[in-house]
C-alpha positions as CSV (number, residue, x, y, z in Angstrom):
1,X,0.0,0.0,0.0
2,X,3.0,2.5,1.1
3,X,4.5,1.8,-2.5
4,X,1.0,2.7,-4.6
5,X,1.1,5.7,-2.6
6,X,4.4,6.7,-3.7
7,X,3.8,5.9,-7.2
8,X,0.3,7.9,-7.1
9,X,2.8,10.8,-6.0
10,X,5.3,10.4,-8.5
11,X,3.1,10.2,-11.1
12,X,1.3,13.3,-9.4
13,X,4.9,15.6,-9.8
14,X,6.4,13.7,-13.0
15,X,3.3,15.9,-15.1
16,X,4.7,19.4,-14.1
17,X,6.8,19.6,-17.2
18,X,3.4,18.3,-19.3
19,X,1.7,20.9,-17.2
20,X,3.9,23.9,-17.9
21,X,4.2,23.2,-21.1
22,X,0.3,22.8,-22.1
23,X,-0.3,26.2,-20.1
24,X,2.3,28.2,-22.2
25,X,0.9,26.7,-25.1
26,X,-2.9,27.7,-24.1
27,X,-2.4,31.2,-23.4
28,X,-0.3,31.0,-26.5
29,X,-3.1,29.7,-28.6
30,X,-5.7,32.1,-27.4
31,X,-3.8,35.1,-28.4
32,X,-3.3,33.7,-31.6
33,X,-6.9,33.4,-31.9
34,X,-7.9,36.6,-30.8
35,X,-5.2,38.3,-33.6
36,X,-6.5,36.1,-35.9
37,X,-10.3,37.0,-35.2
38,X,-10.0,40.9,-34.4
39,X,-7.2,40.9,-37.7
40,X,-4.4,42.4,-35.3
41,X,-0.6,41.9,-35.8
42,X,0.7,39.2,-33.2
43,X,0.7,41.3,-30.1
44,X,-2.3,39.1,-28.1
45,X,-0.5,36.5,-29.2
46,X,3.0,37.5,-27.3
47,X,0.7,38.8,-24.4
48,X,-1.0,35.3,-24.4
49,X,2.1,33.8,-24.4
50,X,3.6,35.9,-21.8
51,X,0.0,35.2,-19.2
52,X,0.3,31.4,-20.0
53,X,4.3,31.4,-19.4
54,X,3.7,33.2,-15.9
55,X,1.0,31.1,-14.8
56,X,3.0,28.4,-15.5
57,X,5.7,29.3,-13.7
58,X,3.3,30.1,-10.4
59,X,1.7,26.6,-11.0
60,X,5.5,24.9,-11.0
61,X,6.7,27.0,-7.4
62,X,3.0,25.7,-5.9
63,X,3.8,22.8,-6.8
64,X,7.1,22.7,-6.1
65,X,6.3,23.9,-2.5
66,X,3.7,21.0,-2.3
67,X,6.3,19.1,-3.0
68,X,8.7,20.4,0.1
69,X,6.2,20.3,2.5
70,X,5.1,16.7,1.4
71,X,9.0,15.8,2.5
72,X,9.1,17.7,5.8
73,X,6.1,15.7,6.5
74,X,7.4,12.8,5.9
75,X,10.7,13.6,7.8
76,X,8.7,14.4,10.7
77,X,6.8,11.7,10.8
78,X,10.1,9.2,10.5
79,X,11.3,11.2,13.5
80,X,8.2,10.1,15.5
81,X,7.1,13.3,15.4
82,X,3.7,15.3,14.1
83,X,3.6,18.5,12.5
84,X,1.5,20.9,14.6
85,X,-1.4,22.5,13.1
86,X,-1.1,25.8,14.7
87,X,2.2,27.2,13.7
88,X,3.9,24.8,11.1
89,X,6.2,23.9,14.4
90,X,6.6,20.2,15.6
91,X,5.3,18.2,18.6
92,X,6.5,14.9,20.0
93,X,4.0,12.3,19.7
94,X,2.2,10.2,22.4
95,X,4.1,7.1,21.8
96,X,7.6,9.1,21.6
97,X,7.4,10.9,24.9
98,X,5.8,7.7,26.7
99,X,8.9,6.0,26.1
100,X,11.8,8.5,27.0
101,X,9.4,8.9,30.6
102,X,9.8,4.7,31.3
């Protein structure tokens, strides 16, 4: 079960270049088509590809953070340790302080 999980997760972050790329080419697209329908030179076209290129690049950093926080979970949790919900900052677990008091 552990190793679907990691596979479902790798899978999940192995489609951010697919992601990027279909994004660029999107807003790309649609300023081609607005040129093409209001009979412009190519400038919606170089804005559209400018829009999709930067929400590209915020949709790579989310998910690149998504990414980080997924391993500092992790960590934390091989640690015996929880992530607290409050502040980001870590508690020990139940189990983990019942055995340093024994």
């Amino acid at each position: 079960m552990r190793n679907s999980r990691h596979r479902s997760r790798l899978l999940r972050h192995s489609t951010a270049g697919i992601q990027f790329t279909l994004t660029f080419l999107l807003g790309l697209g649609g300023g081609y088509l607005l040129d093409r329908h209001m009979k412009t030179t190519p400038g919606f076209t170089a804005w559209g590809g400018l829009l999709g290129f930067l929400i590209g690049v915020y949709r790579l950093f989310r998910q690149g953070r998504g990414i980080l926080r997924e391993g500092d979970k992790h960590r934390q949790q091989a640690r015996g340790r929880e992530p607290s919900e409050d502040d980001g900052s870590t508690t020990e677990s139940t189990e983990s302080t019942e055995n340093t008091q024994s």
